[in-house]
N, C-alpha and C positions, 0 to 999 in steps of 0.2 A: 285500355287506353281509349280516349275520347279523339276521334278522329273528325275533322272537316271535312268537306266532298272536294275534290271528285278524283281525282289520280292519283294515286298512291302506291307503295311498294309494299303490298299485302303480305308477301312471300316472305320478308323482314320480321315482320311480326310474326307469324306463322313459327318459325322457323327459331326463334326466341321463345316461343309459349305466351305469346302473348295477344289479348284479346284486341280486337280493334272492335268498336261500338263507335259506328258513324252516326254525328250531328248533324244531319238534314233541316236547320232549323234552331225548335224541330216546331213544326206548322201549326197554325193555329194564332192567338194573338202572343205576346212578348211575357213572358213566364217572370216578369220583375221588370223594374224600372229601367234598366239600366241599360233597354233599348236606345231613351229617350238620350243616350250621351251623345251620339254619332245621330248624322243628318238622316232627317226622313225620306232621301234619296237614295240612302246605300240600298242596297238587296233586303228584303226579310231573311233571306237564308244569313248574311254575316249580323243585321239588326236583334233577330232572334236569337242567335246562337250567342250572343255576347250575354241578354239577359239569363238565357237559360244557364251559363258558364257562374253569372257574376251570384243570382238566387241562391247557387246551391245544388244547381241539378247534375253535375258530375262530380259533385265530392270524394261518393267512392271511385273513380280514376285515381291510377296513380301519376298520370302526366296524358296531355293532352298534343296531336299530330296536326298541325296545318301548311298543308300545302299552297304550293302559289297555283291555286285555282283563277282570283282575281288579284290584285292591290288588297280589297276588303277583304278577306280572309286571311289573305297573309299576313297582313298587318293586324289581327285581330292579335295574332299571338302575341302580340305589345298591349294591346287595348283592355286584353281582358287581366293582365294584371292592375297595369295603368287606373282605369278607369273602373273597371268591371272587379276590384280586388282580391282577383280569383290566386291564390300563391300554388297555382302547383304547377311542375316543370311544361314546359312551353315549347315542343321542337316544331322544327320549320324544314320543309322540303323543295328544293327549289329545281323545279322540271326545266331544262329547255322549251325554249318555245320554237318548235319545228325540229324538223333531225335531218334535213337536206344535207348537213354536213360534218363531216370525220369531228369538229369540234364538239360539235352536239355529244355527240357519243362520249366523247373524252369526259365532256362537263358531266355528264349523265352517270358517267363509272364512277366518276369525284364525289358529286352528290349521295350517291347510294353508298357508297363505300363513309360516308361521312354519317350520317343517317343512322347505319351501322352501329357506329362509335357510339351514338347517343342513345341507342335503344338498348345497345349493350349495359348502359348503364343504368337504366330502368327496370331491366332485368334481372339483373346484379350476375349476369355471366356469360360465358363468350361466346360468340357464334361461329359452329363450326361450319364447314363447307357442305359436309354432306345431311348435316339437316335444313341446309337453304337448298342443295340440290333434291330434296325430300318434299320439303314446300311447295317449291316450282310445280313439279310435278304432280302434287296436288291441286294446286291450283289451277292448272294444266285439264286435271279432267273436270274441274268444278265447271269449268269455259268450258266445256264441250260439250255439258250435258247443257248448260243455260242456253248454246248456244241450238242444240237440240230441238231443244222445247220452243223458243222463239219460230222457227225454223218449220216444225212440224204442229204449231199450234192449230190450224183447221181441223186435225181431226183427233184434238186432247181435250177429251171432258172436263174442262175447266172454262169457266169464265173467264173476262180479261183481269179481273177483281181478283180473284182467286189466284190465277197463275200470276199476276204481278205481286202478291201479297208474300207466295211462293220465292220468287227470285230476290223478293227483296230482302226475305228474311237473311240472307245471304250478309246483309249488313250490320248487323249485331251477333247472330252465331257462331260459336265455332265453327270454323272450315270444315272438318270430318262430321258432323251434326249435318251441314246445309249439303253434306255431298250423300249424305246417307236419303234426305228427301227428296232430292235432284233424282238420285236412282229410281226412287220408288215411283217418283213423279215422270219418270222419263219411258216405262215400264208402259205406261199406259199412254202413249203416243198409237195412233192408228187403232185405239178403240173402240172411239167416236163419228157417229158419220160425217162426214164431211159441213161444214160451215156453210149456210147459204146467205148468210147476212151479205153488207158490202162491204170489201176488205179497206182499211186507210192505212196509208204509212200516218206515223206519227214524231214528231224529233220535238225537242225541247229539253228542260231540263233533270225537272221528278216531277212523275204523276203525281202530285196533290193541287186538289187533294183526291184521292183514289175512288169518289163519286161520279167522276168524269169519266172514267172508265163503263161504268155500270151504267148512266145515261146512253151512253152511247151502244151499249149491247142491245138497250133494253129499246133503243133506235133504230135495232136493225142494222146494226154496224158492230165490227171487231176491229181492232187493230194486228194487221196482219204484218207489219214492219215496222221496228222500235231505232228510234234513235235518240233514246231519251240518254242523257249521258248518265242519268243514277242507272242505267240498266244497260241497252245496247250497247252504248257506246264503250261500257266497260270489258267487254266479255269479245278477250286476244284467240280468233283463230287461226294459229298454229299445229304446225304439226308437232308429235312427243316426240320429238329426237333425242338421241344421249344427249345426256347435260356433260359435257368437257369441261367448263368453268360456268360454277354459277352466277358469278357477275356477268359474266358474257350473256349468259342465258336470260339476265333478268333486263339485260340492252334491250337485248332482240325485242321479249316480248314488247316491251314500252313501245319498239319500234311499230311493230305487227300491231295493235291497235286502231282500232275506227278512228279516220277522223273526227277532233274535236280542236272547237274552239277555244280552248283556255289552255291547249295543248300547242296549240299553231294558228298562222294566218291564211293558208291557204285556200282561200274559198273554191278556186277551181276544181280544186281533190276533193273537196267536201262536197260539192255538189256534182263531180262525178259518182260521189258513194253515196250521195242519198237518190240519185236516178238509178244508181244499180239496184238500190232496193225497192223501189218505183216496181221496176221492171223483173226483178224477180218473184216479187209476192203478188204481183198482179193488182195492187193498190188502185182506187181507185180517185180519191183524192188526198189531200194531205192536210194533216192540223199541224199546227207550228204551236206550242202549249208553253208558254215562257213567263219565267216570275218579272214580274219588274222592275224595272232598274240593275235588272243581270246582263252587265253591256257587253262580256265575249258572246251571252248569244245573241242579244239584239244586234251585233254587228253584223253577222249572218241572213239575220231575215230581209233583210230588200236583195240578197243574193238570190235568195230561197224563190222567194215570190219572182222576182223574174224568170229564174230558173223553168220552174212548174207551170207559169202563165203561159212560156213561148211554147210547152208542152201542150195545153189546151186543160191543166190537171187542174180542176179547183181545189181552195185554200182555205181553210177558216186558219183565224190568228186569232188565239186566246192568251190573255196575262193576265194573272194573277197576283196573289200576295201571300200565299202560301195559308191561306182558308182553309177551313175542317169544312166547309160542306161550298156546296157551286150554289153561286145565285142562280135567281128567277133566270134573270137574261143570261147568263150563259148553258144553263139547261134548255133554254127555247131557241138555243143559237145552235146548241150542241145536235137538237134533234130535228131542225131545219137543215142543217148541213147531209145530216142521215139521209131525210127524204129527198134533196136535191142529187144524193149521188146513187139513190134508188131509181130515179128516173131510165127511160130507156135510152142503152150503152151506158148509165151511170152519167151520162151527163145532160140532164136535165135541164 
């Protein structure tokens, strides 16, 4: 299955035998014309992914997942027949937005329990209970180890290139495949000496394009706290308790998740979880790395910035358009930001 970003009930598919292969895009310029149907203000992530859908680039799928990330995504699951004359099945998942209340949850069992129905029939067979309680708990440790690795990266020989290349594969792999390298990759935590670059939190939405990464290492800087929602912001920690019911269990996790904008509106949670991450990986400053015209995250960043300012934590803000490589000016931006938070106390 050809999957949209970004929230999804992985454990579903999982749990059915079936593949999820998520469209990021996918980055670069519009893989067919058929960008040019929808305005050149929507996202490149919904612009591209309609051409890539409409070309011919998921034909081998056998049905295509879009969640209500934005409006444009959700609505692409009409467009890309519509417009894009892609004809293969088209489901749609539709998140609450916020879980403050007992409703939430209700809509949330509806939805997934509905979701269900329709993957079952992609399938062609039923899903039992205790291969969704099977799932879970894979997926359960696949989050522990990602969560691991983020967590213990100063002193994993890996570049930031390498270990996001690593977690990401996580989006096209089978689940037991990305947990078998997770292990081996988690193995070698604390083999490396400690990092003496300068740590940054980073949030936004996917690293591309993944050059941006490597500038910045190769600056004298790692990123030592991810809030990228293709990666952080995905990875539920929980604890493995008995699964009793695995709809209940697959609430919970939804619930247990990082905040995210395309999930809820709550900036105040949201900028208490991105200063807990501040304050635990010892960050020095912070990039805000956002595609353009993505408005659940651009609603966030005049939070962000004031947030960090009253803190005294400098900022760069980079957007993109989901490019195979970083300009001039954002590489001289990327490795100005470096040396200003190499300064002495990193604030220069």
């Amino acid at each position: 299955m050809a999957v949209l970003p970004i929230h999804y009930p992985k454990e579903l598919l999982t749990a059915l035998d079936l593949l999820a292969v998520e469209v990021w895009g996918p980055p670069g310029a519009p893989r067919g014309d058929a960008a040019g149907r929808i305005q050149t203000y929507v996202c490149p992530v919904a612009r591209n992914a309609l051409a890539f859908l409409a070309s011919g680039g998921a034909d081998v799928v056998d049905a295509a997942l879009f969640p209500h990330t934005c409006d444009s995504i959700q609505q692409l699951a009409t467009l890309a027949a519509d417009f894009g004359g892609w004809s293969k099945p088209a489901l749609t998942f539709l998140h609450p937005k916020g879980f403050g209340r007992p409703s939430s949850r209700r809509f949330l069992a509806e939805e997934l329990r509905a979701l269900a129905g329709k993957l079952e029939a992609v399938a062609g067979r039923r899903l039992e209970p205790e291969r969704l309680s099977s799932a879970i708990r894979l997926h359960r440790e696949i989050d522990a180890h990602r969560a691991a690795l983020l967590d213990g990266r100063a002193t994993l020989p890996l570049d930031d290139p390498d270990l996001y290349a690593l977690l990401r594969r996580g989006e096209w792999l089978w689940p037991e495949d990305h947990l078998a390298e997770l292990r081996d990759a988690r193995r070698l935590l604390g083999t490396a000496a400690r990092r003496d670059g300068v740590p940054v939190l980073v949030t936004g939405y996917v690293p591309e394009p993944i050059g941006a990464l490597a500038v910045l290492n190769a600056a004298g800087a790692y990123v030592a706290a991810d809030d990228y929602a293709a990666v952080g912001r995905r990875i539920v920690r929980e604890q493995d308790d008995a699964i009793a019911d695995p709809w209940d269990a697959l609430v919970a996790r939804y619930a247990a998740a990082p905040p995210c904008p395309t999930r809820a509106a709550d900036q105040d949670a949201r900028m208490r979880y991105l200063e807990g991450l501040l304050e635990r990986s010892g960050a020095r400053g912070v990039i805000v790395h956002v595609v353009k015209f993505c408005e659940p995250e651009l609603f966030d960043v005049p939070a962000i910035r004031r947030t960090f300012a009253a803190r005294g934590v400098p900022l760069l803000q980079l957007e993109g358009e989901l490019e195979r490589q970083l300009s001039g000016q954002t590489v001289t931006r990327l490795e100005a930001f470096a040396e200003l938070l190499s300064g002495p106390g990193g604030r220069a």
